[in-house]
Structures are given as C-alpha cells and as structure tokens.
N, C-alpha and C positions, 0 to 999 in steps of 0.2 A: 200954940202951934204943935200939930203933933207931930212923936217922933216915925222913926222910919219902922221902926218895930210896932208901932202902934195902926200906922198906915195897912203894913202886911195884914194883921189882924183884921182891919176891916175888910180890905178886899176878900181873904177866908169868908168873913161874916155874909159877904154879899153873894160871890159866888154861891155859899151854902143855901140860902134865901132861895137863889135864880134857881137854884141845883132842884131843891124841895117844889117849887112853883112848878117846874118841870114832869117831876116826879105829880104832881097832883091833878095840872092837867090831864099828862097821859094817860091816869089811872080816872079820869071823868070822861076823857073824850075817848078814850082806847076801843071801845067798841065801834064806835063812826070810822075811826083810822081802820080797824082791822075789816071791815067791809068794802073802804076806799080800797086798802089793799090787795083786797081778794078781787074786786073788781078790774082794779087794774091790771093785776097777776090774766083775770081772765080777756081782757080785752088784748094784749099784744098779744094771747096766744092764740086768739081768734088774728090777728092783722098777720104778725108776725110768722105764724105756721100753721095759718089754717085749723086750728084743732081746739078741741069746748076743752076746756077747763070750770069742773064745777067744785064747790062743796057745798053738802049740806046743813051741815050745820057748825057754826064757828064759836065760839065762846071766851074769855078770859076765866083761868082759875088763879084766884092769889094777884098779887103784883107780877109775876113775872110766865105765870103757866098759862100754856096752852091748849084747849080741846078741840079738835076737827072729826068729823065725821065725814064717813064717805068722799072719799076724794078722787077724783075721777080724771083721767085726760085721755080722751078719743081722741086721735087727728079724723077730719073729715074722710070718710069713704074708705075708712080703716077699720084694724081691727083696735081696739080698749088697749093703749100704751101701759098705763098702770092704773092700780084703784087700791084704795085703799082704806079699809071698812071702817075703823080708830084709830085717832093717832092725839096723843097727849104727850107736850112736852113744856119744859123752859127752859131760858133763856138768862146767859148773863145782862145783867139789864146794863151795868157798866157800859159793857162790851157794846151793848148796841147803841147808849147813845151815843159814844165814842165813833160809830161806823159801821163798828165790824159784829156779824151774827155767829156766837159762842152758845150752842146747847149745853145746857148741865143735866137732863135726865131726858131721857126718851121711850115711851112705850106704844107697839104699835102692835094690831090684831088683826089678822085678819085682811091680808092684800097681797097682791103679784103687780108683778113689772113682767112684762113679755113682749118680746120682738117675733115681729111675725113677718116672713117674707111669701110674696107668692110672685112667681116669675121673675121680674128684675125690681119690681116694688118692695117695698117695708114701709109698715107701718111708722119705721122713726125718720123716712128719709127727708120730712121736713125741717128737723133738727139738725139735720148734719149739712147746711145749707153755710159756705164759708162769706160771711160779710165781712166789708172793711180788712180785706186781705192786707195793704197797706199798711195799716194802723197795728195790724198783731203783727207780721213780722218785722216793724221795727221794734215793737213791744222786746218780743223773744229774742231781742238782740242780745239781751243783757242776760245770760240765761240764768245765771247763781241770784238774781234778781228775782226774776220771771217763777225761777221752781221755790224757792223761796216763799212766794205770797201764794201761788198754788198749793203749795203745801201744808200752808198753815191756818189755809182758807179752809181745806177739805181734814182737817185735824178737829179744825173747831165746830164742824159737823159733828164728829164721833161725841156722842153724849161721854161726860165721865159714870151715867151709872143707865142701863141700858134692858129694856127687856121688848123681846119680841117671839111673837107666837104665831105660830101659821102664817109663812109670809113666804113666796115663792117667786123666783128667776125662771119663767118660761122661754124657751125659746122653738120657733118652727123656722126652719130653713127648707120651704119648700118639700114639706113634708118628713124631715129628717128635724127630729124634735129631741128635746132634753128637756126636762124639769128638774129643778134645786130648790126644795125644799124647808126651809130654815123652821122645822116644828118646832125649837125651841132656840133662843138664842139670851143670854144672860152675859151683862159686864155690871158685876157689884165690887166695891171694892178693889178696881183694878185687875179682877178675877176674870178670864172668859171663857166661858163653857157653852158648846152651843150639841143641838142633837138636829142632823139634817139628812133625809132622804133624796136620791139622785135616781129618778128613774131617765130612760131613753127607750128607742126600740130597741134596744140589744143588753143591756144593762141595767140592774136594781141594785142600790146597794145605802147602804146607813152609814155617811162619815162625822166624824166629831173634828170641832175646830176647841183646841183649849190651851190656857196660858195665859199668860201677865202682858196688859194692854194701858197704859198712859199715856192718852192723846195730850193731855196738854204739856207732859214733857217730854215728849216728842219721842216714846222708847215703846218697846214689844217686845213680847220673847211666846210666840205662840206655835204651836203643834199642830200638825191636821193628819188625823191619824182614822184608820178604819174601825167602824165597833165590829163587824161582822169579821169572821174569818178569812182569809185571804189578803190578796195585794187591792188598793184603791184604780179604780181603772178611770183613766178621764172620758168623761160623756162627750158626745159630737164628735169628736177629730177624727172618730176612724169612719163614720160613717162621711163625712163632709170631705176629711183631706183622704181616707184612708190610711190612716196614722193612728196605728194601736198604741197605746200607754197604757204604763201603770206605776205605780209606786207603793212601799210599806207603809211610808212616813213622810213629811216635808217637814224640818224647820225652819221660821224666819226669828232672825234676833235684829234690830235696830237699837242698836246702842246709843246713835247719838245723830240729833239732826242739828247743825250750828252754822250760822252764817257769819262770817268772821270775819270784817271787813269786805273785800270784792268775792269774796269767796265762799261758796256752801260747801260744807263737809256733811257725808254725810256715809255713818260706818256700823257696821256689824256685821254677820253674817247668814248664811244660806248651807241648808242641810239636807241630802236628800238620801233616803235606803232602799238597795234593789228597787233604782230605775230600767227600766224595760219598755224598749220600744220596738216596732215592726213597722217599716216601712220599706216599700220596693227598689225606694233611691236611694235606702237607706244598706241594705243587707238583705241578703234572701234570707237570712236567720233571722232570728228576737237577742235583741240588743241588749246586754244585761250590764249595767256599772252597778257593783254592791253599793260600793259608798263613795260618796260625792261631797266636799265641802267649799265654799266659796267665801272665803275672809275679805269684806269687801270697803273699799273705801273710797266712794263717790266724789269728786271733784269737781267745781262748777264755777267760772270766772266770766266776766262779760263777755267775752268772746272764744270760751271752748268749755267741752263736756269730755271729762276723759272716766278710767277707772285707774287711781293712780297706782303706781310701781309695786307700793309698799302691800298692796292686796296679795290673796294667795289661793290657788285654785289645790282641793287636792282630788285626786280621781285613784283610789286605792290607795297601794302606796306611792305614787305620785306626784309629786309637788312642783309646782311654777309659779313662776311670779307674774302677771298680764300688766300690760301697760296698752291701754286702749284710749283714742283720743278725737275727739271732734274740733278742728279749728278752723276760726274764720276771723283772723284777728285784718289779714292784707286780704289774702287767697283763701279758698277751701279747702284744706286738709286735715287725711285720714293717716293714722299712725298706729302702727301695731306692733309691740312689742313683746315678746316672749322669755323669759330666764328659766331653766330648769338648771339647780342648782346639784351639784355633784350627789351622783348618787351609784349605785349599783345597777347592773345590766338586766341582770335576774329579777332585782325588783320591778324594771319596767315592763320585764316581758310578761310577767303573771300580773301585773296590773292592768294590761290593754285588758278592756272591755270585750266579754264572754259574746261571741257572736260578729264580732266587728272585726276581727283579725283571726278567722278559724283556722288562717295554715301557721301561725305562731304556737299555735296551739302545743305544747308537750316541748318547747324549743328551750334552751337550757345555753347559758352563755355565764365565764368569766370577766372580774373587769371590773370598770365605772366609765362613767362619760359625764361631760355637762355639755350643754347647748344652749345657743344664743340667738334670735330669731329679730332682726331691723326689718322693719316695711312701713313707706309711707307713698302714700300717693299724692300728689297737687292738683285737683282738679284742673285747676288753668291752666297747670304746667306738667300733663302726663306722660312725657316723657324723660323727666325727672326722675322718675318714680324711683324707690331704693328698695330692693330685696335683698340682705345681706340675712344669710343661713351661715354659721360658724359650728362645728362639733369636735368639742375636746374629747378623746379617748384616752387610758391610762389601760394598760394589757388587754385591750376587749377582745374577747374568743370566745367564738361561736363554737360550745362543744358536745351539742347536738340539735341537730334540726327537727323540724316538727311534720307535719303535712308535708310541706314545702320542702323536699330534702335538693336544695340547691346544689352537690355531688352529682347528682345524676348528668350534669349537662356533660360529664367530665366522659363516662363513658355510653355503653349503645342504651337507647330504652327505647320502648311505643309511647308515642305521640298521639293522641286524641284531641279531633278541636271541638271546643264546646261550642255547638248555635245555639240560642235562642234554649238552652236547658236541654239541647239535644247532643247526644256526644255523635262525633261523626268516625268513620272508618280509623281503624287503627294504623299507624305508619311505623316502621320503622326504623328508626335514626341508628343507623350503623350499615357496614359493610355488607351484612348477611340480606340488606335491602340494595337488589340491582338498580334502583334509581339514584339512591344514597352519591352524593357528590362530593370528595373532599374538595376543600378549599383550594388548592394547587391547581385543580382541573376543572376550574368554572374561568371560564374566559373575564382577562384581567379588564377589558371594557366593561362586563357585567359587575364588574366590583366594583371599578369607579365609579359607576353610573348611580349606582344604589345607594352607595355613602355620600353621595352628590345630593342627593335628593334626600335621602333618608334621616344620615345623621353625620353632616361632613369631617368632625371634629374625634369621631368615633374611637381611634385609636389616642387620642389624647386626654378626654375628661373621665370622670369616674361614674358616668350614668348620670349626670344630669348638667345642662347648659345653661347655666345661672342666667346670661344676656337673651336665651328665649324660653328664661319662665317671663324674666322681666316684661319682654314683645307680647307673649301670650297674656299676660296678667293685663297690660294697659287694652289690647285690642277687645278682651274680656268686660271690661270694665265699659269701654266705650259701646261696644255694643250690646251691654245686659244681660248676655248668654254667654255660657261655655263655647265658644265660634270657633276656637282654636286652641291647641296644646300645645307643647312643646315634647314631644315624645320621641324619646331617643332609640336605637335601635337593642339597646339594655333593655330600655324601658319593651318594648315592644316583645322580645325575648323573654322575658319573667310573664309577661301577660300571656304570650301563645303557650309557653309552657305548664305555667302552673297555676294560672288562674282563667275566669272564664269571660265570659266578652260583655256582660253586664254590667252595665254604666251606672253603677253603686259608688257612696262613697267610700263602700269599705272595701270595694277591689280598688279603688286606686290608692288609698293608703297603703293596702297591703303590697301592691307595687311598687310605691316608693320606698317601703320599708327595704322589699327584699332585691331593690337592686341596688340598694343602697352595702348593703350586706355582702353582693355577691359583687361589685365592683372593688372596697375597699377590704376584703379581706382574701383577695387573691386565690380566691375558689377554684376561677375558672378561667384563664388566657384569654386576651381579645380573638386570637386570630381562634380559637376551640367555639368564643361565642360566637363571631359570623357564621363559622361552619355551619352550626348547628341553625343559625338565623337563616341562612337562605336553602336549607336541609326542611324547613317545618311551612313556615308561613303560603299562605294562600294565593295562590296564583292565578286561579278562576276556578270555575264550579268545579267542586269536589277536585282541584289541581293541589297538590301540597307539593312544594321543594321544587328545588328547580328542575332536578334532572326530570320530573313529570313534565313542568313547564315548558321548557322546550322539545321536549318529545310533541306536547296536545298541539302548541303551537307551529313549529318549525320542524320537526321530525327529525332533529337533530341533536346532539348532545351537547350538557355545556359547554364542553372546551371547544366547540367548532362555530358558534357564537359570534354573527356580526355586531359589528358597531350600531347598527340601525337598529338589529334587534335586539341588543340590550339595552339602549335609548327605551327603546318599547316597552318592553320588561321594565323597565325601573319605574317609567311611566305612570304604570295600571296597579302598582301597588296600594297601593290607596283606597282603589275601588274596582280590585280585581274581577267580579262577579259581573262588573256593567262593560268590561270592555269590548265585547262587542258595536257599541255606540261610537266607538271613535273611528268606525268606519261607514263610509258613504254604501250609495248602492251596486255600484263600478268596484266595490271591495278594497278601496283607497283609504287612508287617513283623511279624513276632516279639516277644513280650515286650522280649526284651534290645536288641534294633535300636532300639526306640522308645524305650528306659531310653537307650542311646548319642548319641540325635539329643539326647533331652533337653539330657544332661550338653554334648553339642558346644554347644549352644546357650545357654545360662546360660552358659560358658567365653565364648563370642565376645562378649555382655551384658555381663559382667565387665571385660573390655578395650575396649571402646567403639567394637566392629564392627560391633554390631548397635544398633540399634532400635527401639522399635514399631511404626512405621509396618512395617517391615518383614516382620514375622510376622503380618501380617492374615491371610494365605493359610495362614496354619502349620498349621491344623489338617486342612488336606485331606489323602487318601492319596496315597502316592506311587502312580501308575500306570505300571506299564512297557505300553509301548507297539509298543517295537522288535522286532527279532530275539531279543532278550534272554527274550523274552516266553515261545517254546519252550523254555528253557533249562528254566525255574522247573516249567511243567506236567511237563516229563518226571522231573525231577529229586522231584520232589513223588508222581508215580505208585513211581519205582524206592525199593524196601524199604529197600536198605542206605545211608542217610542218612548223612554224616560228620558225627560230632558236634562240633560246636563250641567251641572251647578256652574254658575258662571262668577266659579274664584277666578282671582288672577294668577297667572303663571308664579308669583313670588309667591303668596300664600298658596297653590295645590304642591309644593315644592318645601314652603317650610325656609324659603332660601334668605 
C-alpha cells in the first residue's frame, strides 16, 4: 500500500506526463490552432464591427515565438484603423495555459494606428459600441477588483524586453491632424529610451521618453523630455480645444501597485517643470507654474475611488494635502478635502502661478496661516451638501499691495469699466465729481432696496455667504453649468473696481483672494464700501453711480427718491443695459416687473424695512422722465425685442 508521500509523487509524475502531452500536442497542432485563431479573431470583427481583419502571413518561431506579417484592420467604408508591416513576439507559455496572455519580448516595424474623423463619423466608432451595459457595471462595482485585473492585464502586454521602429499615432479630427512618431523605441534590460517626432499643422518637434520601466513588478520611473531646444508643446489641444500647452519635462514614478485584501494601493509620484498654458477661460495671460509635484497615493475598495489624505500636492513653494473621494457604498458621494499646513504668507504669494493672479503681482505680506477646506456632496441627498472653508491666521499683514492697491477705495480715484477689453469713460469717485453721491444723501429706500436684493446680510459677513456658496454650489451641480453665483456686494466691488468683467477662472480667484483681503484686514469700512458700490456700478448704457442714474431716469437727485423708484433701481441691477424691456408700449411695467416689485416689497415688510406709512404713494406708476425716456419709445417701436429670461423672482433676487 503506498504511503501518502509516495501518492504525492505520483500524481507530480502524472500531472508532468499530462503537462509534457500538452506541451507536444500544442507544438504539433499550433499552426491549425493559430489559423483557427486568426480566423476566428477575423470572423467577430467582420459580425461584431463590421471591419476585415487580415494577416498575411503567420508563423511559430521556437516553442513560444511569434511571427506576423502585415496586419491589417479596415472597418468597412472607413479609413485603415491600424496596420502593421512585422510584428515578432513571445509569450509566457505558463501564462497562457494558465489563462492569462504574458509577452516576454516584442519587436515591431514598420506600422500606424490612426483615428480619422470626417464630420460626426470615425473610423473607430464601431469599437466604442457599449454592450452588456448591465453586466459591466455590476462588473465595476467592485472597483479595487475591476482596476486591479485591468491592470495587470494591460502590464502583461508591456514586453519585459521591447524594440520598435517606425511606428506611428495618426490622428485627423476633421482636418486638424497630429502625427506621433515612435522612430525608435527600446526596453532592454528594464532600460527605456525611445527617439519620437511630433508633427501637426502648427508644430514639429523631436521628444525622447527615457528611464526605468518593470512591468511585471508593477514600478516606473520615466522622463519625457524635449531633444530640440525649447519647451515640449502638446499637439491637437490648441487647435481642437484652443488650449496652448507646453512643458520642459514630465516625470512619472510608480512605486508600487498592490492589492491588499479589498483594497488596491497604488503610490508614487508626478513631476512637472515650467507648465504653461493659455486658454480664454483660463486667463487672458499664459499660465506659467515653474514646478509642480504630486506625491500620490491611489485608493480603491469595492465600493469607492478616492486619492487618500496622506498624498501631497506641491505648486512652488506650496504644499497641501488632497483628500479626494468617489462613493457609492448606500448613496453617491463626492468628497473633497483640502489641508494646507502652516506655512508663511509670502511664500504663498510669490508661489501663485505667473499669469493667473497678475494683480498679486509685487504684493508683499507678513505672517503665516493654515487652511482647512470640507465638501461633500450626496447625490440623492443634495441638500446635504457640506462646504466648511476654516482659515487660521497668526499676525497676517498685508504690507504692500501689488496691481490691486485695495487703499484706493479709502480716498477719490478714476474709475474705468472694462467691456468686452474695452475701457470705457473715465469717472470720478470723489467730490470734485457733481454727480459723486455720499452715502447720507442717497434715499434710505434706495439702500434698502439694493441690500435686499443685492446682498442682505452685507453689513454682517466678511465678503462671502457660506449658506449661498452652499445654494449656488447644489443648483450648479444640478444643472451642469455655472446658472448661478453667490456674489456679494464686496464681491461685486473688488470686480467693478479692480478687475475686469471676463469670465476667466483667474478673475474669479483673484476676486475671492482680494476680498477676502480687504474684508478681514479692515482696509476699508462697510459704510466707505457701499459709497463707493453705488458711486461706480452700472446703471444703464454708459449710466455709472447713482447720482447719473437718477438724473437719466427721473431727473432727479438721490435724496429726492421714491420708493417705487428705488424698487426699480434695485430691480435693473443685474441687467441694467436691457431695462428698457420691462416696459410695455403704453410705457408701463410689464406683468412680471410688477409681480418683482411685489415680491421686493412683501421681502423688505417681512424684515422690518418697510412700513405703511410708507407705501401710501405705492400705487402710482413709475414715470421715466429722463433721457432714459427715448430709450423705451425706440426700443418699443424696433421688432426684434430680447426676451427676457424667465428666472423666478427668488433666483433674479438671489433671495
């Protein structure tokens, strides 16, 4: 009888037998399979996406190599997806009969892969055909799962030793073309060195990808760096998005990719010198961060994708810590956290990026601060949502200004508004201007009226309304656009004054910077900043300040100011230049004008602005009287009327 150690033995014995029979077939029948294969390869790509899949010629070299020639895939009534002239590799053979397909060398000569669009067609759009929607996202449920096998699928593609020659990324987007080049690409020894040319219509230029590359233990540490002179510029985005880039250098390091129970981890970092961009949404300047580094440490459990805490972003001298997060463990939620960890005032000012904050520019400040940044949204539950901004200071002083000399509001200067890159008439905010209004002598209904609507809380917060970033953030979200703000009348002040009316994201940072500035470090009085608010801002065409405004309108001066008409006046803020539209042909208000005065008035009732005594006169019509007066008949005679956006009274109000 044998024993249990002699048992083992045999089954080794036999397994090896079965192993070797395997081995002997494959290597008798491997060329019928490798035909079945190709045939089969070509037959679903004829069913499956319409498109010839051929090769010429196929071969085994050795036990486990591979030879192909000419390899081809048209989709029908397209343009050649890819082709590729030789291609010779092998194969862990383990690997494969195990399952799974593992390259150990790769050499290829001579081919392109190119996407070609003409009008809304591509040549790939049979491939991107979504089947069995069902079945993948319950798939991708599990995602540290899901990226997991994708990543180690697309790992075991990377040959360990690797040469490629003339082999090119085409792309036409309806006549806006790139070519990427790979004339030479080499991984020996875990070495990579490649030599590749990047033409477009606007750009030629020769970059090298080089550094240390080990797919099968899952680590990198490669460079991509320019051979020619100059900065690397990226192909297609400026002509496709109109989005200029460029860069010196990029580094990628992946230190480690491990899945570790429910969990992928997945860490190194990201490096980049003098990035530069230009974009119109971006800055009317070119966007320059010297240096950029991202210490990253990927997170991935069955039910959320985050970037955990312990990451670290640096932008100059700048550092924070990101906490970024995808969950859908009950609900769907998005989670954003922020740390910047104590640091000096100075060094954040000369670390904002050259172009994206040009009125900070020469600005000089004592001190340190840290800041702490909570947001999470719940899809199912967005009114949930949690914005908590926290900023610690320790002696911060602003002790000198830059572009931006925020002092000014304090005494007289000229006022310029920017349109459209056009600067418009000069004004004077001071005395030595007869229309110039102090705050004392603007009728007190027109000051309620305007903090009513404007920014009610005005004399209480420090330039921004946490509960209507909150409103403005969910209604945002819900509708996929920027649809609403939360713009306070600080906020509004820093914009007419010192910046220009361009809906960049580097004028609205630089607006929150600097009223964030001129609220908490007592520059400037509340009651000096409304003067000056309703002394500047826009009251109809080419109308600035109030004392214009009721002169064009009413012919009369602020302090003499009915209630109706500073209901009206508060009104047309918003869209001072259209208000002639809120009168009929009879030269009356409009249904909805008269619905708004209502609602303005019942709101001001409600907080204890108004009165009775005060609406004795309420019922009379507004009469324009002024220059204004031609606006309305002409505008009334011409046909193509602009229609009026049909918010509701709560959102044209902000209320």
């Amino acid at each position: 009888m044998r024993t249990g150690k002699q048992k083992i033995i045999l089954a080794a014995k036999i397994l090896f037998v079965l192993f070797a029979i395997m081995i002997i077939a494959f290597y008798i029948f491997r060329d019928a399979v490798l035909q079945q294969t190709i045939a089969k390869v070509s037959h679903e790509m004829e069913v499956d996406y319409n498109s010839t899949f051929s090769i010429k010629k196929a071969s085994f070299d050795g036990l486990s190599g591979l030879n192909l020639t000419k390899i081809i895939l048209v989709p029908k009534n397209a343009d050649t997806l890819f082709k590729i002239q030789k291609l010779k590799t092998s194969v862990n053979l383990w690997k494969l009969i195990t399952g799974d397909l593992q390259l150990g060398t790769l050499e290829m000569q001579n081919g392109f892969v190119q996407l070609v669009k003409k009008g809304k067609s591509g040549n790939y759009d049979a491939f991107l055909k979504k089947d069995n929607q069902t079945e993948i996202r319950d798939e991708k449920r599990n995602y540290a799962q899901f990226a997991y096998r994708i990543i180690s699928k697309a790992l075991n593609l990377v040959p360990t030793d690797m040469i490629l020659d003339n082999l090119s990324f085409r792309l036409d987007d309806n006549g806006k073309k790139a070519t990427i080049n790979f004339q030479k690409l080499r991984l020996i020894n875990k070495q990579l060195e490649t030599s590749i040319k990047v033409q477009t219509n606007t750009i030629s230029q020769r970059w090298k990808i080089k550094g240390f590359a080990d797919p099968r233990n899952k680590k990198a540490d490669i460079r991509f760096v320019n051979i020619d002179t100059g900065a690397i510029q990226m192909p297609y985005l400026d002509e496709r998005f109109n989005l200029k880039s460029s860069f010196d250098s990029i580094r990628l390091n992946i230190q480690n990719i491990d899945k570790d129970g429910d969990e992928l981890h997945i860490d190194g970092f990201m490096a980049i010198a003098n990035l530069k961009i230009n974009h119109p949404k971006i800055a009317s300047k070119d966007v320059l961060l010297k240096n950029a580094k991202f210490d990253y440490r990927f997170l991935l459990g069955s039910d959320f994708i985050s970037i955990d805490s312990s990451s670290t972003v640096q932008l100059n001298k700048i550092k924070f810590h990101p906490y970024l997060a995808y969950e859908t463990e009950k609900d769907t939620i998005y989670k954003l956290k922020v740390n910047i960890p104590k640091m000096k005032a100075l060094d954040f000012i000369t670390s904002l990026p050259d172009g994206l904050f040009t009125h900070f520019q020469g600005m000089e400040a004592t001190g340190t601060f840290d800041y702490k940044l909570d947001f999470a949204f719940n899809q199912n539950k967005p009114n949930q949502l949690v914005f908590d901004s926290k900023l610690k200071k320790e002696n911060l002083k602003i002790t000198k200004y830059g572009e931006a000399n925020l002092n000014k509001l304090n005494g007289e200067f000229v006022y310029r508004a920017l349109i459209k890159n056009v600067l418009q008439r000069p004004v004077l905010v001071g005395s030595a201007n007869p229309n110039y209004t102090p705050l004392d002598q603007i009728s007190p209904y027109l000051r309620k009226s305007v903090l009513t609507t404007e920014d009610p809380s005005f004399f209480s917060h420090r330039g921004f309304i946490s509960e209507a970033f909150k409103q403005s953030i969910v209604k945002n979200i819900r509708t996929k656009k920027f649809s609403r703000g939360a713009s306070t009348i600080s906020m509004q002040l820093v914009k007419n004054a010192f910046l220009s009316r361009e809906k960049t994201v580097s004028r609205k940072l630089e607006e929150i910077l600097l009223v964030y500035i001129l609220e908490n470090n007592r520059i400037v009085s509340k009651e000096r900043m409304l003067e000056v608010y309703f002394n500047i801002i826009e009251w109809g065409p080419n109308v600035y300040g109030i004392g214009e405004a009721s002169q064009f309108y009413f012919q009369k001066t602020p302090s003499e100011l009915s209630l109706n008409e500073c209901l009206y006046l508060a009104r047309i803020i918003p869209s001072p230049k259209k208000f002639m539209y809120q009168f009929n042909d009879q030269g009356m208000l409009k249904d909805f004008a008269v619905k708004q005065e209502s609602f303005l008035t019942n709101i001001m009732f409600r907080r204890g602005l108004l009165t009775p005594e005060d609406t004795i006169y309420k019922s009379l019509p507004i009469l324009i009287s002024g220059p204004a007066k031609s606006f309305i008949k002409f505008k009334v005679q011409d046909s193509t009327l602009i229609k009026v956006d049909s918010l509701s009274i709560e959102e044209e109000f902000d209320l």
